[in-house]
C-alpha positions as CSV (number, residue, x, y, z in Angstrom):
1,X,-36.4,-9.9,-31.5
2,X,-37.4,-12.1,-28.7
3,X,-39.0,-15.7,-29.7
4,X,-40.9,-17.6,-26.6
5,X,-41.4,-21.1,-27.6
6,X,-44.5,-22.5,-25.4
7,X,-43.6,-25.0,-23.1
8,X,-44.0,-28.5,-23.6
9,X,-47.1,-30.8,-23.0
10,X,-46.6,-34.4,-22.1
11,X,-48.6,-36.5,-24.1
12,X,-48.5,-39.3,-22.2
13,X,-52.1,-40.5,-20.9
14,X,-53.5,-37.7,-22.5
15,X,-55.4,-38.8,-26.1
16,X,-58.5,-39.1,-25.5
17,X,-60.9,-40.1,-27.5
18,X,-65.1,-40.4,-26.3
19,X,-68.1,-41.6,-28.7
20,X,-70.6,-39.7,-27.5
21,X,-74.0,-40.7,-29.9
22,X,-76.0,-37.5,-29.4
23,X,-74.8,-33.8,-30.3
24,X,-77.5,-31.8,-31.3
25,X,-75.1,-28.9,-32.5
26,X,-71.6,-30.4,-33.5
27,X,-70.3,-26.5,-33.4
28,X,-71.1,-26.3,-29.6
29,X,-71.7,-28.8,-28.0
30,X,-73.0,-29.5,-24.5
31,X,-71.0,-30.5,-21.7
32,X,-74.1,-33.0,-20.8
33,X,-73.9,-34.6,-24.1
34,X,-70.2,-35.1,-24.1
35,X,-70.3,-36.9,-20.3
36,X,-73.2,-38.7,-21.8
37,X,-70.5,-40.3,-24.0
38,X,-68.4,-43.3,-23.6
39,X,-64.9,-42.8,-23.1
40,X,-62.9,-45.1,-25.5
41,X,-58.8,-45.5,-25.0
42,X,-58.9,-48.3,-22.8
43,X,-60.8,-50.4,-25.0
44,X,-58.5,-51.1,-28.2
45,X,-54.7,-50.7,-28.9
46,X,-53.2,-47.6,-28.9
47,X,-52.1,-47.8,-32.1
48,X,-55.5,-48.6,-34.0
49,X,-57.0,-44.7,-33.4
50,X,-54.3,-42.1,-35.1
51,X,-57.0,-41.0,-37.6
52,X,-54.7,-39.7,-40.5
53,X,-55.9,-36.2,-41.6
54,X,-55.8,-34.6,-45.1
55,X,-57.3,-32.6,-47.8
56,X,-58.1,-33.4,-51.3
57,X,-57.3,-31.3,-54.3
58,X,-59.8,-30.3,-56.5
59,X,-59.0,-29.2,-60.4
60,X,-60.2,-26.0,-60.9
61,X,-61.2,-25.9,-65.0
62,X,-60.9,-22.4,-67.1
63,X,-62.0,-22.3,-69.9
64,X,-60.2,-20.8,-73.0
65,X,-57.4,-21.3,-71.2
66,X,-55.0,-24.9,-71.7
67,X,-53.7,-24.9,-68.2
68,X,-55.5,-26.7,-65.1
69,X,-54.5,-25.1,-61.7
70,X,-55.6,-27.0,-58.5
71,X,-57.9,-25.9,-55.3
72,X,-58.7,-26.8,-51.7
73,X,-60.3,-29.9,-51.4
74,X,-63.0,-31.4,-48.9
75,X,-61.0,-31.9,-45.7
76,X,-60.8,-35.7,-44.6
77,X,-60.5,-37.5,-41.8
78,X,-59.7,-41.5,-41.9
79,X,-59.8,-43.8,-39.1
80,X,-59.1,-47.3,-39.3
81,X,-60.4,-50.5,-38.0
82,X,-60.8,-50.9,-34.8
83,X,-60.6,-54.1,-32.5
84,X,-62.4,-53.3,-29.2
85,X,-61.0,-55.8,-26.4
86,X,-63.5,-56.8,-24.1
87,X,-64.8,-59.8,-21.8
88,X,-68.3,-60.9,-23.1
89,X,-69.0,-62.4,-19.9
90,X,-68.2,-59.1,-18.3
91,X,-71.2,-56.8,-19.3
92,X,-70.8,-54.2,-16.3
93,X,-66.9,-53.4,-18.0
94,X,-66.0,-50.1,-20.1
95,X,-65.0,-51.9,-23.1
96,X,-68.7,-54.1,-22.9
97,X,-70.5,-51.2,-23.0
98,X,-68.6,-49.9,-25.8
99,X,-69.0,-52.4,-28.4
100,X,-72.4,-52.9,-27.4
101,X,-72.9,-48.9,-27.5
102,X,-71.5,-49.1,-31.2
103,X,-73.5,-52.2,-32.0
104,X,-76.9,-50.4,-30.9
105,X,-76.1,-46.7,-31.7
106,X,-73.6,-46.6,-34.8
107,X,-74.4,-43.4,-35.9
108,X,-72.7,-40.8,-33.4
109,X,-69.5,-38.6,-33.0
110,X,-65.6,-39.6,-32.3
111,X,-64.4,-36.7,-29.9
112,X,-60.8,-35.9,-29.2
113,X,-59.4,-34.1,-26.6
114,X,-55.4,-33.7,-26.5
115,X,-53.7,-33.2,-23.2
116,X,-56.5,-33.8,-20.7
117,X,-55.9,-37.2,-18.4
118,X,-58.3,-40.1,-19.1
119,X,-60.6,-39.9,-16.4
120,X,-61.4,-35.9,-16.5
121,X,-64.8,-35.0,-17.3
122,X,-65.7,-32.2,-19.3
123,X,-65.7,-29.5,-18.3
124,X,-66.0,-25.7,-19.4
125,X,-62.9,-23.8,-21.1
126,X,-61.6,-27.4,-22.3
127,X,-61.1,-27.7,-25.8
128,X,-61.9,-30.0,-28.2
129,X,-59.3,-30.5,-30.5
130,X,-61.6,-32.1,-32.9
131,X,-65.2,-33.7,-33.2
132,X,-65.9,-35.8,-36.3
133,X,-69.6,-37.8,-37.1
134,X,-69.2,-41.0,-37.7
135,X,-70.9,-44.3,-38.6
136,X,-69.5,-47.1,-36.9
137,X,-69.7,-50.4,-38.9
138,X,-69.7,-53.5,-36.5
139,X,-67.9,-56.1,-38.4
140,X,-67.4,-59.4,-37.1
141,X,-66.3,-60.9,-33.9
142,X,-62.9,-61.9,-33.6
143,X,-62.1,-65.5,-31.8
144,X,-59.0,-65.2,-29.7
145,X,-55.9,-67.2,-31.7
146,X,-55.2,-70.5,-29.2
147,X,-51.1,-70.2,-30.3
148,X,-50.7,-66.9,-28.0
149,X,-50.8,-66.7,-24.6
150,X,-54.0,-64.3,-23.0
151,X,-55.3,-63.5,-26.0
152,X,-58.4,-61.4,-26.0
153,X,-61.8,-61.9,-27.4
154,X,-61.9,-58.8,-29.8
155,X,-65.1,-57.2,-31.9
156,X,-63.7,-55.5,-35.2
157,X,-65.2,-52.3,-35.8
158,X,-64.8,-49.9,-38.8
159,X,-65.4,-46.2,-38.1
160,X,-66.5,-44.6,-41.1
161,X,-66.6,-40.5,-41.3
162,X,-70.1,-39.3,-42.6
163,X,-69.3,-35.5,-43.0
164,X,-66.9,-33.2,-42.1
165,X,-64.6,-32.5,-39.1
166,X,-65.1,-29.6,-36.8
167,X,-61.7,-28.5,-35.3
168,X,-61.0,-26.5,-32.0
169,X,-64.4,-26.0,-30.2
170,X,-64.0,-24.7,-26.8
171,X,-66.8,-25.4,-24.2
172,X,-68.9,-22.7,-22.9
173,X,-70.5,-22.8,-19.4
């Protein structure tokens, strides 16, 4: 028997994550609502969007029986807070229009697409690897600390999922 492993992706420069605040249908949506969106890496640390994925187990009761078995769950998906970076004297930059996006529009979706570079559009026969609906909490502006060197003005975000994912939607013409 002959195994083919797939070759390898590099991942490098290609996470990308866009809040896009209109979908109209989540299972397909339109490549005109996702360019509508606002493309998001550049705007925080790397490390602050690795949504962690999981599912929940559920007990399953029988009655007349003594024993509990367990079920599938709702499926989750967590991200954490978020610090967009960002010049407030700078309105016409990326990461402005971000936090100002989430500010005015909090209710909208997260899109990830995995090894796509940053600055491709959509486009049809992508795939999204997943699209979640979110509420975006704006929490309080961050001063930057006067001990370190070029620090940043930050806004602190929390993104807060409001229902469930959708996984692996490829884009029609």
């Amino acid at each position: 028997m002959t195994i083919n492993f797939p070759s390898k992706v590099r991942a490098a420069g290609k996470n990308n994550w866009t809040y896009v605040p209109v979908i109209l249908d989540p299972s397909a949506p339109t490549i005109v609502e996702l360019n509508a969106g606002i493309m998001t890496q550049a705007s925080y640390d790397a490390d602050q969007m690795r949504p962690a994925g999981s599912a929940d187990t559920q007990a399953e009761q029988r009655y007349s029986q003594e024993f509990e078995s367990q079920g599938r769950g709702r499926k989750k998906f967590e991200f954490g807070d978020v610090d967009v970076i960002f010049d407030p004297q700078t309105p016409d930059s990326v990461e402005y229009e971000l936090a100002t996006a989430w500010m005015a529009e909090p209710d909208g979706f997260m899109v990830a697409r995995l090894g796509v570079a940053h600055d491709a559009v959509f486009a049809a026969a992508q795939v999204l690897s997943v699209i979640v609906p979110v509420s975006i909490v704006d929490l309080l502006p961050v001063a930057p600390d006067p001990s370190k060197a070029n620090d940043a003005y930050l806004r602190r975000f929390q993104i807060l999922t409001t229902g469930d994912p959708i996984t692996d939607v490829t884009l029609a013409l």
